[in-house]
N, C-alpha and C positions, 0 to 999 in steps of 0.2 A: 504493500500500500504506500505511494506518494504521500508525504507527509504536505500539509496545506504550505504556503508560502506565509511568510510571516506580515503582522501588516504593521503596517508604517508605526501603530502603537508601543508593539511588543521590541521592534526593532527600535522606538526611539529609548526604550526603557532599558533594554541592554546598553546601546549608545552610553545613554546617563553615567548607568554603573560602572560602566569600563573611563569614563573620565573623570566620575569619581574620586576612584578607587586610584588610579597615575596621578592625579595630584595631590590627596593626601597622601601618597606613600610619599610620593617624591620631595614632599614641601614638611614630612617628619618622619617617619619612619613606619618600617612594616606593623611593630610590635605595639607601636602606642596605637595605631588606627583601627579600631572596632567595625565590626559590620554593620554596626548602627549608623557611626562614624560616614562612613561611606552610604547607607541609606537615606540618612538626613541632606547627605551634601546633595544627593542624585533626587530628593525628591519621591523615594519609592520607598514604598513598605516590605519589611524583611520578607514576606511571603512571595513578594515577588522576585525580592534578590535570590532567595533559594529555588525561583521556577528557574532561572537564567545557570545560577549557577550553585554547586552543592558544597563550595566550602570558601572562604576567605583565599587561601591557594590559588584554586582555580580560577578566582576573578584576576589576581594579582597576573596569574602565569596569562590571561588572556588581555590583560592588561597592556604588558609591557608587546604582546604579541601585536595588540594593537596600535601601542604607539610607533613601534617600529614601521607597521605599514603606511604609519603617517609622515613619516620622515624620510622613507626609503625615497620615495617619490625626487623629494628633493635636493636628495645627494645622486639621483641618477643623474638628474638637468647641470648639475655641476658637472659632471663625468660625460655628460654627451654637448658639453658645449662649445667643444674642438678649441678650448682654447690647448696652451702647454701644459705641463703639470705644474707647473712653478705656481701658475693662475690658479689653477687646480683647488690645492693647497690653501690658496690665501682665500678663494671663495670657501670651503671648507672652515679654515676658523672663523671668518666673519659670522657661516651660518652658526659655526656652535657661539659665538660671541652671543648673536641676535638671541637666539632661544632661550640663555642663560639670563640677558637682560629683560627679556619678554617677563621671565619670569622673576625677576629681581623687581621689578618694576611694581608688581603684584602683590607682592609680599615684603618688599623691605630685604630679602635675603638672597645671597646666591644658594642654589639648589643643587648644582654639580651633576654627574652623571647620574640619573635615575637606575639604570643596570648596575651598576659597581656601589654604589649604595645598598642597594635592597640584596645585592649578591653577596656581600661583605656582610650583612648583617645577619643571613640568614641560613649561607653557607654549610652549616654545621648542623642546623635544626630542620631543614625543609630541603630534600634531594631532588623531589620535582621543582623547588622551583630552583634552586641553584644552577641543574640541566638549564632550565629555561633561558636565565640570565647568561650561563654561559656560551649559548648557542649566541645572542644576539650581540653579543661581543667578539664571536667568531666572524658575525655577517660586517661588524665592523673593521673589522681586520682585513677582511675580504674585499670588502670596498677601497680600503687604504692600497691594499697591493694592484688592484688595477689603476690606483694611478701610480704609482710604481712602473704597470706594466708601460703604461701612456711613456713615461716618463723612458724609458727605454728602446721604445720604436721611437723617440725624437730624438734620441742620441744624445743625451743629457747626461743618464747615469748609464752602468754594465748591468749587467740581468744576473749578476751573483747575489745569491742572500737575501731575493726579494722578500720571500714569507718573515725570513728572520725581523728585514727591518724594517715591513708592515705591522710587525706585532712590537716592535719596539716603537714606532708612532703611536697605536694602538695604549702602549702602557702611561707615553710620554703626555696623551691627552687626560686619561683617567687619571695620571699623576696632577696635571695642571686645575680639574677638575674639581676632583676632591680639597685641593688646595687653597682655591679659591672659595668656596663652600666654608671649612676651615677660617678661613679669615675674613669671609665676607667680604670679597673686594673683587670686581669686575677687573678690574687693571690688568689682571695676569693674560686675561683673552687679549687685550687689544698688540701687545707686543711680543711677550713671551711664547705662549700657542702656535701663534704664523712661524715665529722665529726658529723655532725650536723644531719644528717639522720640518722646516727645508733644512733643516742642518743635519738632521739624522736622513732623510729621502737622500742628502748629498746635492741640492740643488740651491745651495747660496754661490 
């Protein structure tokens, strides 16, 4: 039996939950945030958050799944916008600058990476969603090395050690991240982040 298609209702209620649920994690943490917590912000009552979904976990792991599909979008248009990767790069930290301040703007506070946050926290206690976090960290890595790869059809850098020093971008962002989060200060995005990636990619 075809299960019916959802209607615009039940789809805007999951909607709710799932941004919810991404910005109180992201704006405190997994363990302080109640399902309540999340029902009050979305507007819906618990019975409904448990039609959608059957545990605080699962909204989170669908959470982060969703916000990745909202962000993917716009690291591809940086990746398909034939500039060099040098460009690449500096539109890359501008976008994570923008998001960070979007959300500093909001709250008074920088928020830092929402994956390495919630994975750092939870790591040890919750293995589904640890898996989770670290897939979406992998897909960030993976996007880093294809501009690596960009960065090597234009004869910039050599095609040794790409993986290695996609994931050292990769650490060098979540470092700058957290850091700023830490001290509460946007500053680090406008110079340090650009800087610091073209020096590890090799392209200052």
């Amino acid at each position: 039996m075809i299960a019916p298609a959802p209607t615009p209702q039940t789809t805007d209620t999951r909607t709710r939950l799932l941004e919810a649920a991404h910005t109180l994690i992201w704006q405190n943490s997994y363990s302080s945030v109640s399902v309540d917590d999340i029902c009050r912000r979305a507007s819906v009552n618990k019975g409904s958050f448990y039609h959608f979904f059957p545990s605080k976990t699962t909204l989170a792991i669908a959470a982060i799944d969703d916000h990745w599909q909202t962000i993917a979008p716009e690291l591809e248009k940086i990746l398909a916008s034939a500039a060099k990767a040098q460009e690449m790069i500096k539109q890359l930290a501008q976008f994570i600058h923008d998001q960070q301040k979007q959300k500093f703007d909001e709250i008074g506070h920088v928020c830092g990476c929402p994956y390495a946050s919630l994975g750092s926290e939870m790591s040890m206690q919750d293995e589904p969603l640890r898996k989770a976090v670290e897939a979406k960290l992998e897909n960030a890595t993976g996007y880093l090395e294809k501009i690596l790869e960009t960065a090597v059809a234009q004869q910039s850098i050599d095609k040794n050690g790409l993986k290695e020093k996609a994931r050292e971008m990769d650490v060098f962002i979540i470092g700058i991240m957290t850091t700023a989060r830490v001290r509460n200060n946007l500053d680090l995005f406008k110079h340090d982040l650009e800087h610091g990636l073209l020096r590890i990619a090799g392209l200052q």
